[in-house]
C-alpha positions in Angstrom: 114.8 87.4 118.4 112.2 86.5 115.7 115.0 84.5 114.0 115.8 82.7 117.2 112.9 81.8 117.8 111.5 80.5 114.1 114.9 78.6 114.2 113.7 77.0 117.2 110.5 76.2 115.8 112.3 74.5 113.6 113.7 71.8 116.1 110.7 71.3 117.2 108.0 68.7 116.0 104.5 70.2 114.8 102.9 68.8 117.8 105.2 70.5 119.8 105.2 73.8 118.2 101.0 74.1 117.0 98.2 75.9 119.3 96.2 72.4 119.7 96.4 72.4 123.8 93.6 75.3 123.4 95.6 77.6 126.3 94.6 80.9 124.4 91.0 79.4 125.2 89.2 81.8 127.6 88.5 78.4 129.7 91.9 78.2 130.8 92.8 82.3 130.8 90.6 81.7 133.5 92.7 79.5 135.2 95.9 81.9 134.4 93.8 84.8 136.2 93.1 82.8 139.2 96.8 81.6 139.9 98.1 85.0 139.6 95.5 86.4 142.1 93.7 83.4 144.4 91.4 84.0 146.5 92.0 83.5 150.7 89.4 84.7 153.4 92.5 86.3 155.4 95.5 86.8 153.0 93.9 87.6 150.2 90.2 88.8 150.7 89.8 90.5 147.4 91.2 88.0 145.5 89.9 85.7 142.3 87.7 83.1 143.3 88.0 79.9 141.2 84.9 79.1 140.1 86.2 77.3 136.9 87.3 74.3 138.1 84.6 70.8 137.9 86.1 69.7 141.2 84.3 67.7 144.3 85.7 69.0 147.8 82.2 68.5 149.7 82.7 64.9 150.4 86.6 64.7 151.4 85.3 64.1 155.1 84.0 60.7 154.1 86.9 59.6 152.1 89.0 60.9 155.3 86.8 59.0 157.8 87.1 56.0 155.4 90.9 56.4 155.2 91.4 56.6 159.0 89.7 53.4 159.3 91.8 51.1 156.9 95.3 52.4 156.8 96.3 49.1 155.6 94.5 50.7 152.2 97.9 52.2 151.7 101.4 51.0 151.2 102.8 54.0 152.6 101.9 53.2 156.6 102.8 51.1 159.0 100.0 48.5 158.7 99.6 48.0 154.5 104.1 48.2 154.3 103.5 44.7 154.4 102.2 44.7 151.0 104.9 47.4 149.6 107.1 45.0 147.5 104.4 43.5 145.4 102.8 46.5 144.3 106.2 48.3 144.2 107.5 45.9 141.4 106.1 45.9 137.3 102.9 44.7 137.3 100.5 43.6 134.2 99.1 46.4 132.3 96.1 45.2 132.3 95.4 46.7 135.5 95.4 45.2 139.5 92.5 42.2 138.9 90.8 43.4 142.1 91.1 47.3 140.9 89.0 45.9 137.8 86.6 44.3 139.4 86.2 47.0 142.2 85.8 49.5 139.3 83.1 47.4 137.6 81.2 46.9 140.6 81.4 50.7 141.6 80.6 51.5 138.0 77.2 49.2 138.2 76.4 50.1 141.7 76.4 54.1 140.5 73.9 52.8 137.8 71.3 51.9 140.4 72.6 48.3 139.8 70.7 47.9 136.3 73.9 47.1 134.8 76.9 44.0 135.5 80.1 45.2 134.0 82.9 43.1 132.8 86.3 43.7 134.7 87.9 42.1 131.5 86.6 45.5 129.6 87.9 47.3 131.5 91.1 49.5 129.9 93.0 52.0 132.3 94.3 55.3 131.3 95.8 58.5 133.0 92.3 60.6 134.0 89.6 61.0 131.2 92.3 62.8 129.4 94.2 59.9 128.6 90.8 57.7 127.8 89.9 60.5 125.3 92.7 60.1 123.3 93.5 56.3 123.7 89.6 55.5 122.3 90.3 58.2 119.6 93.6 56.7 118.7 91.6 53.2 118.2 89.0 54.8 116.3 90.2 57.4 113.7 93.1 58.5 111.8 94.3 62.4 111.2 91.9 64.5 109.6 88.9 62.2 110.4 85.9 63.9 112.5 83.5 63.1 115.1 80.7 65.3 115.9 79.5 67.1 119.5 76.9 68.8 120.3 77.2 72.0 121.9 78.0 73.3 124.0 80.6 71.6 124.9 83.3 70.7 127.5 86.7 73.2 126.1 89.2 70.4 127.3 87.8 67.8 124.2 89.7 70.8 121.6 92.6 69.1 123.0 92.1 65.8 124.5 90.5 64.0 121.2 92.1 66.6 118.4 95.9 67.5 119.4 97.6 64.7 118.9 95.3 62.5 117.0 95.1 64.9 114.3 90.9 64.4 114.6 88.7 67.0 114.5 85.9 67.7 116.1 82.9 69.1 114.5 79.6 70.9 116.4 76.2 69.8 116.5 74.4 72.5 117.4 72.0 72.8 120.1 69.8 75.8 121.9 68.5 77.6 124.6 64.9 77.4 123.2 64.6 73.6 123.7 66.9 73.7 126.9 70.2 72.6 124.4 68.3 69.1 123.8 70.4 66.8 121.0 68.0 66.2 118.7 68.3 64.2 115.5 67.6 67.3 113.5 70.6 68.9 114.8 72.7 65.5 114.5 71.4 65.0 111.0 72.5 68.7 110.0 76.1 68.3 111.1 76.2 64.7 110.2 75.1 66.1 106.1 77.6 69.0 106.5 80.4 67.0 107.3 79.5 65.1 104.0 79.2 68.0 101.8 82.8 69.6 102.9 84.0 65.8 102.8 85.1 65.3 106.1 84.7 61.3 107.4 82.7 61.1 110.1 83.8 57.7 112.5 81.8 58.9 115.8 79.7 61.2 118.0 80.9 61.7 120.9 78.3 62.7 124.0 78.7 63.5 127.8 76.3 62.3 130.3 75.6 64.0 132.9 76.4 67.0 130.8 79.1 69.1 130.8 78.5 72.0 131.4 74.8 71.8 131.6 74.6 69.4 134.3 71.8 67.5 132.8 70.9 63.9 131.8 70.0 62.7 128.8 66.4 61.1 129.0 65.3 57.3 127.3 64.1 58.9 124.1 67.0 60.6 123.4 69.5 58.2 124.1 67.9 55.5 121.9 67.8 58.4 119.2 71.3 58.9 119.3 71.5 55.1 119.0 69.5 54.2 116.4 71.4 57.3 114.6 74.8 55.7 115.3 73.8 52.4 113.7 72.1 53.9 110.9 75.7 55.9 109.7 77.7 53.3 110.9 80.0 54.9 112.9 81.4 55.0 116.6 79.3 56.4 120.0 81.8 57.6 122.9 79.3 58.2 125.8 81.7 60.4 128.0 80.0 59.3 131.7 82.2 60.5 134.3 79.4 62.7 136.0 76.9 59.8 136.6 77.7 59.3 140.3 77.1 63.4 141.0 73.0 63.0 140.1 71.4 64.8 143.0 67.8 64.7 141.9 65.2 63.0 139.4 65.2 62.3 136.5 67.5 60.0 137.1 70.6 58.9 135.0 70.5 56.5 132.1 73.9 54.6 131.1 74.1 54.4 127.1 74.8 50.5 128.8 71.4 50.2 129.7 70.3 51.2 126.0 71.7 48.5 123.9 70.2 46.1 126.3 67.0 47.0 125.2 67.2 47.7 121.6 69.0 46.1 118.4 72.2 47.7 117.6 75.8 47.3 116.6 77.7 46.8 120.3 81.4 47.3 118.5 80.2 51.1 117.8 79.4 51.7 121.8 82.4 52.7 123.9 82.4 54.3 127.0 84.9 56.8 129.0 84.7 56.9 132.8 86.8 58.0 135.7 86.7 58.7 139.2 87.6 62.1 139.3 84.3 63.6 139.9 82.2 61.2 141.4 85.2 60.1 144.3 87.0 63.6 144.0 89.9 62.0 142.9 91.2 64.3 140.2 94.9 64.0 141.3 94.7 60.5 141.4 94.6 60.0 137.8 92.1 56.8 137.3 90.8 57.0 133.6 88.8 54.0 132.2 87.5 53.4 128.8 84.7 50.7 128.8 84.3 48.7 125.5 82.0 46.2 123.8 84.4 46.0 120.9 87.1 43.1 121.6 89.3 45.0 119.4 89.2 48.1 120.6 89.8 46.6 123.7 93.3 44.3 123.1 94.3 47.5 121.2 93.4 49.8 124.0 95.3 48.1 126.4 98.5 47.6 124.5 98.0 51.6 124.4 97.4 52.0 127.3 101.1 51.0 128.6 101.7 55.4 127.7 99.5 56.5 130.7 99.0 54.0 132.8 97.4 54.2 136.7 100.1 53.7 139.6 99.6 50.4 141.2 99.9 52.5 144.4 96.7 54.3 143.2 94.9 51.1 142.2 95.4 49.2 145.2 94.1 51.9 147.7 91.0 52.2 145.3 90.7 48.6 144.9 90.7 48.4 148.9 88.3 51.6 148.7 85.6 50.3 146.3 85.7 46.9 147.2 83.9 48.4 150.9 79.9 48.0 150.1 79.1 49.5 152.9 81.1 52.7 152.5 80.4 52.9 148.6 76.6 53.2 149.3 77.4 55.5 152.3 79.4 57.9 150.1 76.7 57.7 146.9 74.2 58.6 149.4 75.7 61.4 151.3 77.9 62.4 148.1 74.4 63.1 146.9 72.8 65.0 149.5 75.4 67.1 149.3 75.6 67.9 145.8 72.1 68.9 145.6 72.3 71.4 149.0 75.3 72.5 147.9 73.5 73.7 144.3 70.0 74.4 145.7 71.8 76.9 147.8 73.9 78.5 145.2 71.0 79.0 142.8 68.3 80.2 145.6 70.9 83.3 146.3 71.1 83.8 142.9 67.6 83.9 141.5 67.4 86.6 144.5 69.7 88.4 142.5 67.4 87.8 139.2 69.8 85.5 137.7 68.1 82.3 135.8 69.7 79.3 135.1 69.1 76.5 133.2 67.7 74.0 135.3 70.0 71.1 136.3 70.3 68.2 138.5 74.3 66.5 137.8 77.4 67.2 137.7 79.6 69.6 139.7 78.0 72.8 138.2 75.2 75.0 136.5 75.1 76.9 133.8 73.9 81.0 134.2 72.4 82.9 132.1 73.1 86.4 131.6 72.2 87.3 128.5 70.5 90.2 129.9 73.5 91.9 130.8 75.0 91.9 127.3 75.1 95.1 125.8 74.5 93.0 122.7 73.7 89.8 121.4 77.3 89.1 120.3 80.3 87.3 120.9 82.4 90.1 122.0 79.8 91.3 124.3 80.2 88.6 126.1 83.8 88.4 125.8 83.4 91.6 127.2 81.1 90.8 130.1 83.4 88.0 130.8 86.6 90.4 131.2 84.7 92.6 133.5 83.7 89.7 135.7 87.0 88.0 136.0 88.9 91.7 136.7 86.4 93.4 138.6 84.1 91.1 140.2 86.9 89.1 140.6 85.2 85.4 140.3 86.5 82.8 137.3 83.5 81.7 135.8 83.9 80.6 132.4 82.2 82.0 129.3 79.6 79.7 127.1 82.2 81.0 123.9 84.8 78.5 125.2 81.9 75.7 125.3 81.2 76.4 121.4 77.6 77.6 122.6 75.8 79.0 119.5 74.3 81.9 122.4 76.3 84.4 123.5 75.8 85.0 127.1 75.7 81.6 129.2 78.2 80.9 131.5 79.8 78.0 133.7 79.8 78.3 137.4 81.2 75.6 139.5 79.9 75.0 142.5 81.1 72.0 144.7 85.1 73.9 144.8 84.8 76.0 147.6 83.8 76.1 151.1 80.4 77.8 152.6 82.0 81.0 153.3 83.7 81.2 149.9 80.2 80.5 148.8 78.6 83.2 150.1 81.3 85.8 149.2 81.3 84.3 145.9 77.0 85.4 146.0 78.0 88.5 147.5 80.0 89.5 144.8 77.4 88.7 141.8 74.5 90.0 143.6 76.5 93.4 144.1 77.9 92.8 140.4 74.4 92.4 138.7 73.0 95.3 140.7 74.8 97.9 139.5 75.2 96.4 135.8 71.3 96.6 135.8 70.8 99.8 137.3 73.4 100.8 134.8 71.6 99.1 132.0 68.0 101.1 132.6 70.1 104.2 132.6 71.8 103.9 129.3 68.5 103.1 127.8 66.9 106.3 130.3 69.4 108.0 127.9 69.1 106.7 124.3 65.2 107.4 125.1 65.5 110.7 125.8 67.7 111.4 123.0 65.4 109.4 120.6 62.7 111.6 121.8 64.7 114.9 121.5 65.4 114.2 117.7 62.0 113.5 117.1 60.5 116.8 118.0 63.4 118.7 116.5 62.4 116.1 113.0 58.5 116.2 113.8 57.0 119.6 113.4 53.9 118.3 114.8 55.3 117.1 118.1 55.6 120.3 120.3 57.3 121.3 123.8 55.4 120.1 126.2 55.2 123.7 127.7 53.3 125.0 124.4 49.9 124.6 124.0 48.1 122.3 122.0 47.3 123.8 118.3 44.0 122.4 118.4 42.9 123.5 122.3 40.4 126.4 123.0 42.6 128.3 124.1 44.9 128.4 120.4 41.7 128.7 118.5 40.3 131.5 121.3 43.7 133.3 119.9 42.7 133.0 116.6 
């Protein structure tokens, strides 16, 4: 069997035959324990519930609504089979001219209008995936590097590193500064890659965060910009969260950055899609925007290996080209986004659960550190296991974000429904309730056991039922 299969190996490319897709990660064991049990309120009560997946099901009643309205949005009814030829045959991949422009517009309008986009930047890909590796295919050669901070989202192990042959390299950040990039951290990585001599061509950053669900403020941003120009190398700004902002601070494109301050516009790309702020995951719409020209003819020609249906790009064209529904659906998106979070955290700060405080993306991040039995790795491998097998819920563990702390986790929030919610809450609250209780006692235990070697080591520390050497009542003896 072993011989079967290295001949096999054999046949096969490196690519074909290496670990780069990261599916040992626990990120996507996650997945594997979800598919094998899922959760359903009548056929499967006790069931996983997937809490591991950045998706946005909260706002399908607008798009439906939307969708109702203009079926001639489609090619495949009655009213837009008019239109089913031209979009059926080859088309220029470049991209639909009114999907650009409706993308550029969107993109600006999510930007609080600060920012005009050029259509003619615009290169299409198959989801973020696809963008990842078509701006990383521009931009480095195998074995060059780009550094992240941490934590991280898992999926950039394989979208920038397994077929590029790129590595990626951690900047760390940390709990005690709320896992702020600072230049400290940048400069450390950025000096270590040097010493092992590893080329660095980029940082890569996402904003909103993932899995944080933060923003990155002004100060930072132009730090990271400044830091960029300084080593000469690339800045992917991974934005694909910045339409899921629910509350202030609000959310700064790295666009609005280089219009205020001097730098090198051929380092600034950025990667965008409409998976999470439409929802449209399935629909594949990946965008790299950038302000290199090269990067751009280049990206395009690339860009023929993943391209977006026309099918896709003329309903989203027809979609995003609607004003009045686009504001409608940013606005109420929104709103629902931040009732949607300020629910989920509420029920579980009842349960004495912190987490980092957040206002973006489709998530938060929980700490429970306190649970660990210690401040390792494998404990919170461990805590992780008994979460996804007991508790049954797929949240994923801060080890498969490269965070530097064990004990954070990602909980996605905007998946489910509001009864899958609360059994969700229902299931933590009862989880940390007993692993607390359960805590206290094992340290009820070690104490008394502490205490019970010391008396039999101390000759000075009596039973408490003798008396005290040194009372009247010893010295009346005496």
């Amino acid at each position: 069997m072993d011989c079967m299969s290295n001949q096999q190996q054999q046949l096969l490319s490196k690519i074909a035959t290496n670990n780069g897709h990261g599916e040992n990660s626990p990120y996507f064991d996650g997945w594997k324990a979800y598919d094998s049990d899922p959760y359903h309120r009548i056929e499967n009560p006790t069931g996983v519930i997937q809490m591991g997946l950045a998706e946005n099901q909260l706002s399908f009643d607008i798009i439906k609504e939307w969708l109702l309205k203009n079926p001639k949005a489609s090619i495949c009814t009655v009213e837009g089979m008019s239109e089913f030829r031209d979009i059926a045959i080859y088309q220029d991949y470049h991209g639909l001219t009114r999907f650009r422009n409706a993308v550029a517009k969107f993109m600006g309008k999510v930007r609080g209008g600060r920012i005009v986009y050029d259509p003619n930047r615009i290169v299409m890909s198959g989801g973020a995936t696809g963008a990842h590796e078509l701006v990383t295919f521009c931009l480095a050669d195998p074995g060059d590097a780009f550094l992240v901070p941490t934590p991280y989202y898992p999926g950039f192990d394989r979208d920038l590193t397994w077929r590029t042959g790129v590595q990626l390299l951690p900047v760390v950040c940390e709990s005690s500064n709320d896992f702020k990039i600072t230049r400290k951290a940048l400069e450390t990585a950025y000096k270590k890659a040097q010493e092992e001599k590893t080329r660095v061509k980029g940082l890569l950053i996402t904003n909103p965060s993932n899995p944080l669900g933060t923003v990155l403020d002004l100060e930072t941003l132009k730090s990271i910009v400044t830091f960029v120009n300084e080593k000469n190398i690339h800045l992917i700004s991974d934005e694909i969260y910045s339409g899921t902002v629910f509350d202030s601070p609000g959310f700064i494109s790295v666009s609005e950055i280089i219009e205020e301050m001097e730098c090198n516009r051929d380092l600034i790309h950025i990667v965008y899609s409409l998976s999470k702020d439409m929802g449209f995951p399935g629909f594949r719409v990946g965008i790299v925007y950038s302000y290199n020209d090269d990067v751009v003819n280049v990206g395009r020609k690339m860009s023929s290996f993943g391209l977006v249906s026309t099918q896709t790009q003329h309903l989203i064209a027809s979609m995003l080209s609607d004003d009045e529904f686009v504001d409608n659906f940013i606005s109420k998106n929104s709103e629902k986004l931040s009732k949607r979070y300020k629910s989920f955290c509420s029920g579980l700060y009842e349960a004495g659960i912190r987490c980092l405080e957040s206002n973006a993306g489709l998530f938060f991040w929980m700490d429970l550190r306190r649970l660990l039995k210690e401040p390792t790795p494998e404990a919170e491998m461990a805590l992780w296991q008994l979460i996804i097998h007991k508790v049954k819920l797929n949240v994923s563990p801060g080890l498969s974000f490269h965070c530097s702390e064990p004990g954070w986790f990602r909980v996605c929030f905007a998946n489910m429904d509001d009864e899958t919610m609360e059994v969700a809450l229902e299931r933590i609250r009862s989880f940390v309730s007993k692993e607390v209780s359960a805590k206290r006692q094992r340290w009820q235990d070690n104490l008394k056991v502490r205490l019970s070697f010391r008396r039999l080591d101390d000759p000075h520390v009596m039973s408490p039922h003798s008396p005290i050497p040194q009372s009247p009542l010893v010295r009346a003896r005496t």
